[in-house]
C-alpha atoms as a printed R data frame, in Angstrom:
    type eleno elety resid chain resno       x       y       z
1   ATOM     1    CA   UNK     A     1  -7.540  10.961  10.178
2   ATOM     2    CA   UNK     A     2  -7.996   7.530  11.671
3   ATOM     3    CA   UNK     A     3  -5.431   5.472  12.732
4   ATOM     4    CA   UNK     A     4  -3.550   2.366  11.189
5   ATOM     5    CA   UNK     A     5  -4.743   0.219  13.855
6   ATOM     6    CA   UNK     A     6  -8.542   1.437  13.090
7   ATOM     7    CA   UNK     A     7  -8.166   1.305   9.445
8   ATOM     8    CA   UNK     A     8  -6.781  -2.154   9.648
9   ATOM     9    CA   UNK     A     9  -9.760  -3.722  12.101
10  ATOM    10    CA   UNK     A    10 -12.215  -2.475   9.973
11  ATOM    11    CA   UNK     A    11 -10.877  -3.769   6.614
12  ATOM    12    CA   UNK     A    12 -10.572  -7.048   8.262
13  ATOM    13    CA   UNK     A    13 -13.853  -7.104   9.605
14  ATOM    14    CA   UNK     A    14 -15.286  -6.028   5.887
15  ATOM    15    CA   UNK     A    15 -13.336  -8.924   3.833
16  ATOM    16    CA   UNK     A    16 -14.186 -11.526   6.899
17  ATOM    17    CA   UNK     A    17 -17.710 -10.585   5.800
18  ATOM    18    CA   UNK     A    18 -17.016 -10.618   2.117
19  ATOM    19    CA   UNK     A    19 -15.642 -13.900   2.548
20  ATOM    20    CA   UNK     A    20 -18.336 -15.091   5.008
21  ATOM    21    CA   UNK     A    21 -21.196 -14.583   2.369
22  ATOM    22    CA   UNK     A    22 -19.554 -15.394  -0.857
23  ATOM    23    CA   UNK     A    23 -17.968 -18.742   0.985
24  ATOM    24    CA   UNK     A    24 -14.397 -18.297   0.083
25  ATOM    25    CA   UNK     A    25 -11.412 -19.065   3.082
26  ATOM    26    CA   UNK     A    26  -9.383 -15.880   3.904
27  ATOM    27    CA   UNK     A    27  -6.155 -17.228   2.387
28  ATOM    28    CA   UNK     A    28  -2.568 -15.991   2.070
29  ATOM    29    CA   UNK     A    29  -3.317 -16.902  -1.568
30  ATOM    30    CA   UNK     A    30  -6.510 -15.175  -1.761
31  ATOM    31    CA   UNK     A    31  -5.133 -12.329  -0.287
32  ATOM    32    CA   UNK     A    32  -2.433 -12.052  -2.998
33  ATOM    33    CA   UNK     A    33  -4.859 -12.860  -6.048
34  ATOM    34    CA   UNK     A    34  -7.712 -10.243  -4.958
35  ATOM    35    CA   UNK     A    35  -5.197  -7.673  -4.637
36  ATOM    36    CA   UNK     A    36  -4.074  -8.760  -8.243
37  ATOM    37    CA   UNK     A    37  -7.706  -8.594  -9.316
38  ATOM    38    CA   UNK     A    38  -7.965  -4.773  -7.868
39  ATOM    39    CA   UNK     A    39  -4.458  -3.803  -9.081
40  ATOM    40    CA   UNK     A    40  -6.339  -4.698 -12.404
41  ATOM    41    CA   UNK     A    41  -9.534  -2.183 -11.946
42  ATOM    42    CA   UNK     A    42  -7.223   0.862 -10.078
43  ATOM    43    CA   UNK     A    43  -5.173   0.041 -13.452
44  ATOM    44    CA   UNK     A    44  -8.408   0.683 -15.974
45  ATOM    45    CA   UNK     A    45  -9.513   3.410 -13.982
46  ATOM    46    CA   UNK     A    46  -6.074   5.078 -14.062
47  ATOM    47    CA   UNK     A    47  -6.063   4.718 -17.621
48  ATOM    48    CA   UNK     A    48  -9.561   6.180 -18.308
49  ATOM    49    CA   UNK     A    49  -8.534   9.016 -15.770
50  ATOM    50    CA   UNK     A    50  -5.266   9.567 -17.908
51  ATOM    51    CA   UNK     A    51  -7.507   9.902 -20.961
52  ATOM    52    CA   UNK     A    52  -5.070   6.668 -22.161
53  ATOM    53    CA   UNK     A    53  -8.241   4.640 -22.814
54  ATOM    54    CA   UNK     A    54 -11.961   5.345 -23.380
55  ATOM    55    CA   UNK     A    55 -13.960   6.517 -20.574
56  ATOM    56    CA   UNK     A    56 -16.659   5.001 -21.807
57  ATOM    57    CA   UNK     A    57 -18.852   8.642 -21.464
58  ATOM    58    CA   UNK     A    58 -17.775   8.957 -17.604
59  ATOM    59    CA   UNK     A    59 -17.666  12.404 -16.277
60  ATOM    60    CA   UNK     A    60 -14.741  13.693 -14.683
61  ATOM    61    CA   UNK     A    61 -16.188  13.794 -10.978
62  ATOM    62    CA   UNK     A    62 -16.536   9.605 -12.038
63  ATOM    63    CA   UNK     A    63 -13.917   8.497 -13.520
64  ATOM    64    CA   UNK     A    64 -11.701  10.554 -10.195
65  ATOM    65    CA   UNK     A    65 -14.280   8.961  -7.897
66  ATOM    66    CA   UNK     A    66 -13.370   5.321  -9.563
67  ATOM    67    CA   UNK     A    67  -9.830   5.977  -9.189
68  ATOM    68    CA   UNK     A    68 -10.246   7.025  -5.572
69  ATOM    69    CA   UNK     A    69 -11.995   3.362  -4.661
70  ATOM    70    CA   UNK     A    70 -10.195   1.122  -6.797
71  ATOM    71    CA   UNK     A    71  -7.120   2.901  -4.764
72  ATOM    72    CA   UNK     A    72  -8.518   2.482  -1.479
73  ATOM    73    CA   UNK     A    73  -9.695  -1.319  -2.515
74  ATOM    74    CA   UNK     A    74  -5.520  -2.069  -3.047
75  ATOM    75    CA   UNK     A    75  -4.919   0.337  -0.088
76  ATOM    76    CA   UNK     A    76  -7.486  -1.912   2.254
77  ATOM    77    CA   UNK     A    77  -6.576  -5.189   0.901
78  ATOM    78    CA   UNK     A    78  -2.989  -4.793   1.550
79  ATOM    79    CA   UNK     A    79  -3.955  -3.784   5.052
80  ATOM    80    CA   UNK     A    80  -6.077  -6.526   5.642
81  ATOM    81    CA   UNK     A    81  -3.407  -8.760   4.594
82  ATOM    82    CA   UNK     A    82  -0.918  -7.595   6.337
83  ATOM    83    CA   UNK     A    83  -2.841  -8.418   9.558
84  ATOM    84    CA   UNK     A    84  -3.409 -11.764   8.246
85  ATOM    85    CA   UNK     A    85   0.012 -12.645   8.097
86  ATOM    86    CA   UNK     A    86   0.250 -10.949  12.183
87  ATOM    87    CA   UNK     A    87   2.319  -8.204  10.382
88  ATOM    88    CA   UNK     A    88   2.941  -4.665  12.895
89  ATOM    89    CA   UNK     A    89   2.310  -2.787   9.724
90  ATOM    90    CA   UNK     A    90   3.700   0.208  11.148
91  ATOM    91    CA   UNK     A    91   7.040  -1.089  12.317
92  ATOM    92    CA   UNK     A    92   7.339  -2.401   8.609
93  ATOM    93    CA   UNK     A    93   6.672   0.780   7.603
94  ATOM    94    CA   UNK     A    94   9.384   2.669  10.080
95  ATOM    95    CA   UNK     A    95  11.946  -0.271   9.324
96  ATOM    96    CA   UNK     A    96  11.363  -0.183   5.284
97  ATOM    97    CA   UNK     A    97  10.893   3.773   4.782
98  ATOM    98    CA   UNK     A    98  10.563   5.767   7.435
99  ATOM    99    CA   UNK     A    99  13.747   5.137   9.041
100 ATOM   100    CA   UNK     A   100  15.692   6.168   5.905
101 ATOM   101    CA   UNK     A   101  14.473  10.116   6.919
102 ATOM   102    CA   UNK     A   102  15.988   9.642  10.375
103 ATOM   103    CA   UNK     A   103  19.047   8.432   8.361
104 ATOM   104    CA   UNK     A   104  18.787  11.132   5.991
105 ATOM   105    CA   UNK     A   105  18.452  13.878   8.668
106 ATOM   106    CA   UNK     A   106  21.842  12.621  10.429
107 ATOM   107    CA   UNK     A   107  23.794  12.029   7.281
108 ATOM   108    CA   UNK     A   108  22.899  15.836   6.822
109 ATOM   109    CA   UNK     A   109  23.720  17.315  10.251
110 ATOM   110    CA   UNK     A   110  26.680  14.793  10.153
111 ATOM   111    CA   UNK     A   111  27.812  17.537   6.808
112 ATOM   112    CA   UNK     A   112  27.199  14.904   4.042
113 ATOM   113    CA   UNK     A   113  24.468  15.595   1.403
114 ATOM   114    CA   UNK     A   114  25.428  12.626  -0.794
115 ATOM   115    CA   UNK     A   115  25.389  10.386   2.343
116 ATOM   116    CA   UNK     A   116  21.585  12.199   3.054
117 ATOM   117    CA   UNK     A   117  20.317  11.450  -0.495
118 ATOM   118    CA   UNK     A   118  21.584   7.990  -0.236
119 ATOM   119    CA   UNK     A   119  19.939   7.600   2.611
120 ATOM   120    CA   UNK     A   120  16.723   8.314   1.391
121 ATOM   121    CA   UNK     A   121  16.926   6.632  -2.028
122 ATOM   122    CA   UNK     A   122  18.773   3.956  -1.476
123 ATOM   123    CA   UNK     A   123  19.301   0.933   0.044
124 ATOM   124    CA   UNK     A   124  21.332   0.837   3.806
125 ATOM   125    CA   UNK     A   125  23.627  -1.226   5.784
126 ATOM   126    CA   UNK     A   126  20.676  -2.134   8.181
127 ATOM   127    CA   UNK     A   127  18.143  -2.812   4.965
128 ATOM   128    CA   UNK     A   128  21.516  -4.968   3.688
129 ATOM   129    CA   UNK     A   129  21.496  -6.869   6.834
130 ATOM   130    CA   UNK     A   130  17.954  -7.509   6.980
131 ATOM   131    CA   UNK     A   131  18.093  -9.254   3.715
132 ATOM   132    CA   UNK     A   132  16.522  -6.439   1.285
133 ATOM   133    CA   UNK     A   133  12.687  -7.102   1.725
């Protein structure tokens, strides 16, 4: 699998090109609307997959395949605006979720379970002092 880092340059490179042709500024506000926009679509084709609206005579090989790209169109977007804002997507990642395994891990050597599953589903002292992102 390719790594964050690789993901991430190419995205950027892709909407900078998107952007480029169609004329529209790579925005903070852009970002956020276009993201709305394919929240939208991964929405419809979630609904078609889930036989919860009409598939408009899709196969099933399609209507997974739309799924799968209106997913990785959120997936990419929220990449590629991370890096706009100069985000280390990664140490988000560890700080937000990540770290709460680590947490969970020592809670359970430690002899706590409840402390464990707290860990893991809820919020911490360090997410507290951060200011619950």
């Amino acid at each position: 699998m390719m790594e964050l880092k690789t993901l991430i340059q190419g995205v950027d490179q892709i909407t900078a090109r998107y952007c480029e042709t169609h004329g529209i500024a790579r925005t903070g506000d852009w970002y956020l609307l276009k993201i709305q926009e394919e929240l939208g679509e991964l929405t419809q084709s979630y609904l078609e997959l889930s036989k919860q609206s009409r598939s408009r005579d899709k196969s099933p090989q399609q209507l997974q395949k739309e799924f799968r790209d209106e997913l990785a169109d959120v997936v990419g977007l929220l990449l590629s605006m991370a890096s706009y804002h100069g985000m280390d997507l990664e140490r988000a990642l560890q700080d937000k979720w990540l770290c709460r395994l680590e947490q969970a891990a020592a809670s359970k050597e430690a002899g706590s379970g409840d402390e464990a599953s707290a860990a893991v589903a809820g919020s911490t002292e360090a997410e507290a002092a951060r200011g619950s992102r």
